[in-house]
LUMBA-956592 format. One record per residue (C-alpha): residue number from 1; residue in one letter; chain; x, y, z. Coordinates in steps of 0.25 Angstrom, whole numbers, plus 5000, padded with zeros to 4 digits. Layout:
<atom NUM,a,A,<X,Y,Z>>
...
END
This chain:
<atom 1,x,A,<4715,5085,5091>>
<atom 2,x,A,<4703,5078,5094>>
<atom 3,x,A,<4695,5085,5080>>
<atom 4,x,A,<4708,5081,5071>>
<atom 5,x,A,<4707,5066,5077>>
<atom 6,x,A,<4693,5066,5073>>
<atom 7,x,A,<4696,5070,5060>>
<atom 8,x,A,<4706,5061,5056>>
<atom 9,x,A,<4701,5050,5062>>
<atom 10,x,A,<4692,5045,5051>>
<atom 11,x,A,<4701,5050,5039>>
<atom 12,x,A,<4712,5042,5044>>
<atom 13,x,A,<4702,5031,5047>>
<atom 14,x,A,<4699,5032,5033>>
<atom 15,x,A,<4715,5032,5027>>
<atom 16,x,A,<4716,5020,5035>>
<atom 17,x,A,<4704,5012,5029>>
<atom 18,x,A,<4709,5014,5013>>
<atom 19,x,A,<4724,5012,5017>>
<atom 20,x,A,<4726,4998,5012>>
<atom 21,x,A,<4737,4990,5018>>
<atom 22,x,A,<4749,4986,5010>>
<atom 23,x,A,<4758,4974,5011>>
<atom 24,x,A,<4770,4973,5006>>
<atom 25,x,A,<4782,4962,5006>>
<atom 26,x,A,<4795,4961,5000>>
<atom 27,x,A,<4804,4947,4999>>
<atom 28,x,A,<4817,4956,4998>>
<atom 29,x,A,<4828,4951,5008>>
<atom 30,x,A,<4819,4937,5014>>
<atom 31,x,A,<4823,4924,5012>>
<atom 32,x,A,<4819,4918,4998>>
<atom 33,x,A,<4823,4906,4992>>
<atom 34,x,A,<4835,4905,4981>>
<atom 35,x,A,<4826,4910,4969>>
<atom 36,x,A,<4825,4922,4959>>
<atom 37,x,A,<4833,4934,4965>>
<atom 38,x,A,<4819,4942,4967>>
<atom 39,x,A,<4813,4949,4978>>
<atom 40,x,A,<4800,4956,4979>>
<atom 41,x,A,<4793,4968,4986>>
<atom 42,x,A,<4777,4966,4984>>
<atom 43,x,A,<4767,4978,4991>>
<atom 44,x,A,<4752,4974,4991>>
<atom 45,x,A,<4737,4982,4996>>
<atom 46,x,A,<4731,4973,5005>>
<atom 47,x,A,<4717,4976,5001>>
<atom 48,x,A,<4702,4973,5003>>
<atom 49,x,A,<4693,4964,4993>>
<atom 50,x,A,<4692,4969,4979>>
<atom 51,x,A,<4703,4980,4980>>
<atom 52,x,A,<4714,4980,4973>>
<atom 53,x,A,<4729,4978,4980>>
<atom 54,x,A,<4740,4984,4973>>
<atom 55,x,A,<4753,4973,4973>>
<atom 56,x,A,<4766,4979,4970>>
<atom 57,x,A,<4776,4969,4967>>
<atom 58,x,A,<4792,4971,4965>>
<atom 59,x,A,<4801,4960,4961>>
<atom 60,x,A,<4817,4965,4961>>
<atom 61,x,A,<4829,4955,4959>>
<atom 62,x,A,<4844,4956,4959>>
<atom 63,x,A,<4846,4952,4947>>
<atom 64,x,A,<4851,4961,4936>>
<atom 65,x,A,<4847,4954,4924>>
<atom 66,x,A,<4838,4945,4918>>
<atom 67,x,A,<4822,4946,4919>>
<atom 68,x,A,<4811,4942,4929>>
<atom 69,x,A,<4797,4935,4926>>
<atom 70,x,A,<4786,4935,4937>>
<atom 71,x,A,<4774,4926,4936>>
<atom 72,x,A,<4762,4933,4945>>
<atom 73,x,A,<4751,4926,4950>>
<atom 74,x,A,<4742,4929,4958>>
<atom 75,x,A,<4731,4923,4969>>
<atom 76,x,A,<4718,4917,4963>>
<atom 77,x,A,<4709,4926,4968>>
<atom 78,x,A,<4719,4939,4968>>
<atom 79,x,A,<4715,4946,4954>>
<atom 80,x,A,<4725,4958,4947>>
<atom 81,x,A,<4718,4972,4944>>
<atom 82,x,A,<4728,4973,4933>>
<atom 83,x,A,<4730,4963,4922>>
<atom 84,x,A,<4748,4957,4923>>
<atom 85,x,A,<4757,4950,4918>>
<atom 86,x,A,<4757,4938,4928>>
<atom 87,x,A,<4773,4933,4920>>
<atom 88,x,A,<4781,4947,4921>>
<atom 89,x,A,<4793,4947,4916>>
<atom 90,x,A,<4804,4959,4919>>
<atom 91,x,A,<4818,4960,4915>>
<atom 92,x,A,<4829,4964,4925>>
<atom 93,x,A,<4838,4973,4918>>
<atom 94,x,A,<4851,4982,4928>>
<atom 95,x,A,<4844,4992,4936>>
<atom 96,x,A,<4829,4985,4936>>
<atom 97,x,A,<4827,4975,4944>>
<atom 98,x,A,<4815,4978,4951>>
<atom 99,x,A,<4800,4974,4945>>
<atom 100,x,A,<4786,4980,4948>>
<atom 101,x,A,<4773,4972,4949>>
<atom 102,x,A,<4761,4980,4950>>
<atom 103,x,A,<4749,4972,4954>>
<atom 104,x,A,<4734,4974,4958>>
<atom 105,x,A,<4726,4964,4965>>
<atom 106,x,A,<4713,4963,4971>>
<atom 107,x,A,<4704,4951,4976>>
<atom 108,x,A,<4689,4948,4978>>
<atom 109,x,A,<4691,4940,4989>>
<atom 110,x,A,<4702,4942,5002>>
<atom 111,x,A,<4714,4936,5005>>
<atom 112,x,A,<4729,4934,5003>>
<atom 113,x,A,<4734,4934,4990>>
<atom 114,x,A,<4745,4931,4983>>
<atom 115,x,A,<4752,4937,4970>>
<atom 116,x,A,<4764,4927,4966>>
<atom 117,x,A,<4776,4931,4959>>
<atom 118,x,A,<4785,4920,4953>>
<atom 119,x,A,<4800,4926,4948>>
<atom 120,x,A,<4809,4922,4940>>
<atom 121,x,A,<4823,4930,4938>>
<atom 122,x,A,<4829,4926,4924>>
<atom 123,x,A,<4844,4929,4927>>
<atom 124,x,A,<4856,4924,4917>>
<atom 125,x,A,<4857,4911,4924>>
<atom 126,x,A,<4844,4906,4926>>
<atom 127,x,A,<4830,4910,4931>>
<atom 128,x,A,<4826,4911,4946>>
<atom 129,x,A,<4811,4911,4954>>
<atom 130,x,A,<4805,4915,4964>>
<atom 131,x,A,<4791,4917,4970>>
<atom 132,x,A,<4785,4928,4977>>
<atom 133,x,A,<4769,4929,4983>>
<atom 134,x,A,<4764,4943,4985>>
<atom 135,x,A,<4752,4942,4995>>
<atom 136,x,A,<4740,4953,4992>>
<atom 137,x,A,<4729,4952,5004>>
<atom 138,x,A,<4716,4956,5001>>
<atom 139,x,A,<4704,4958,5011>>
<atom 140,x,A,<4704,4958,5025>>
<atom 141,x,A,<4718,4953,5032>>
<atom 142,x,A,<4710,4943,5042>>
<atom 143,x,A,<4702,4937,5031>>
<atom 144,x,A,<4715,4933,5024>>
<atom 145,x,A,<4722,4929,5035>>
<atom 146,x,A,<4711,4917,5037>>
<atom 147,x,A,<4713,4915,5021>>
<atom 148,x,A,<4713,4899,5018>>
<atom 149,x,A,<4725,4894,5012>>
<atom 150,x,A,<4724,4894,4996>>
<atom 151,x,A,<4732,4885,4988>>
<atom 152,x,A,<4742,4896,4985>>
<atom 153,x,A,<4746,4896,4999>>
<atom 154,x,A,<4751,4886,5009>>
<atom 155,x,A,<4752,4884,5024>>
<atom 156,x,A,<4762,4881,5032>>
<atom 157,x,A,<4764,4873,5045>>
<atom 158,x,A,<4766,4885,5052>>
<atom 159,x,A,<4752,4890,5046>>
<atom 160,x,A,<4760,4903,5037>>
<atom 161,x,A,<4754,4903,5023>>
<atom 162,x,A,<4763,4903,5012>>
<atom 163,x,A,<4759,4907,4997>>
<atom 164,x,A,<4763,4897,4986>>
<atom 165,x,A,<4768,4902,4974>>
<atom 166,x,A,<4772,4897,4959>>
<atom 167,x,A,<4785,4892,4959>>
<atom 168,x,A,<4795,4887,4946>>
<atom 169,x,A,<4804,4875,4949>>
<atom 170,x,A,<4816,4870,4941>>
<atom 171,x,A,<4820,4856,4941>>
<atom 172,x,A,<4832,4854,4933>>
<atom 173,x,A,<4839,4840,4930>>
<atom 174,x,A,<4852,4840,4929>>
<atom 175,x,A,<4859,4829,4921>>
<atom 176,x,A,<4873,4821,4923>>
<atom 177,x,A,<4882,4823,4911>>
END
């Protein structure tokens, strides 16, 4: 027993050093504002200085008709592996209502990062938004929990940080007849 722990020991030791942690986060069945009728699911690596993190995004909407743009933006200093449309653009059509997107990231420098996603649903009577933040961490955790605040995110009284994101507002003036 003692001879099978003592060769275990460092290959386990080993699996545990190249297995990269994931982070994942869905905003299916939380509170969200009246918006677009979109949720998402979002898995991330979190991974060290100059690796790359694969970001798996899926958008899915009740909707059975119309289309749905996406404008992706990402952190300054947060670079893509793969070259993307940053306005996506997918039709909803009856049975498909779910959408992929595939993203790989890496970073020279460590810290929270954030991809930003703002929707919008096209639907028969009008067009909805909503805005999503899907946060990628890169180096180590205790070094980005002591990050300064940028000016993409804010803090609040009770010192939680929150990410800003783009936003479309529509003002429209209505006229007595």
């Amino acid at each position: 027993m003692k001879k099978l722990t003592l060769l275990l020991t460092p290959f386990i030791f080993i699996l545990g050093l190249n297995a990269q942690e994931i982070n994942q986060g869905s905003t299916f069945h939380q509170y969200s504002k009246p918006g677009a009728p979109i949720d998402m699911r979002y898995t991330t690596q979190k991974v060290d200085l100059n690796e790359t993190s694969d970001v798996n995004i899926s958008l899915s909407t009740t909707v059975t008709k119309g289309s749905v743009s996406v404008l992706i933006t990402l952190d300054e200093n947060l670079k893509s592996l793969k070259s993307f449309d940053n306005n996506l653009s997918f039709e909803i059509k009856p049975g498909v209502q779910d959408f992929l997107i595939d993203l790989q990231v890496k970073s020279e420098k460590q810290g929270l990062y954030y991809i930003r996603l703002l929707t919008k649903v096209h639907k028969e009577y009008g067009s909805k938004l909503r805005s999503f933040a899907v946060p990628v961490y890169i180096g180590q955790e205790s070094a980005i929990k002591s990050k300064s605040i940028s000016s993409s995110m804010k803090a609040l009284g009770s010192g939680e940080n929150i990410s800003v994101s783009k936003a479309i507002e529509t003002i429209q003036i209505l006229k007595e007849k």
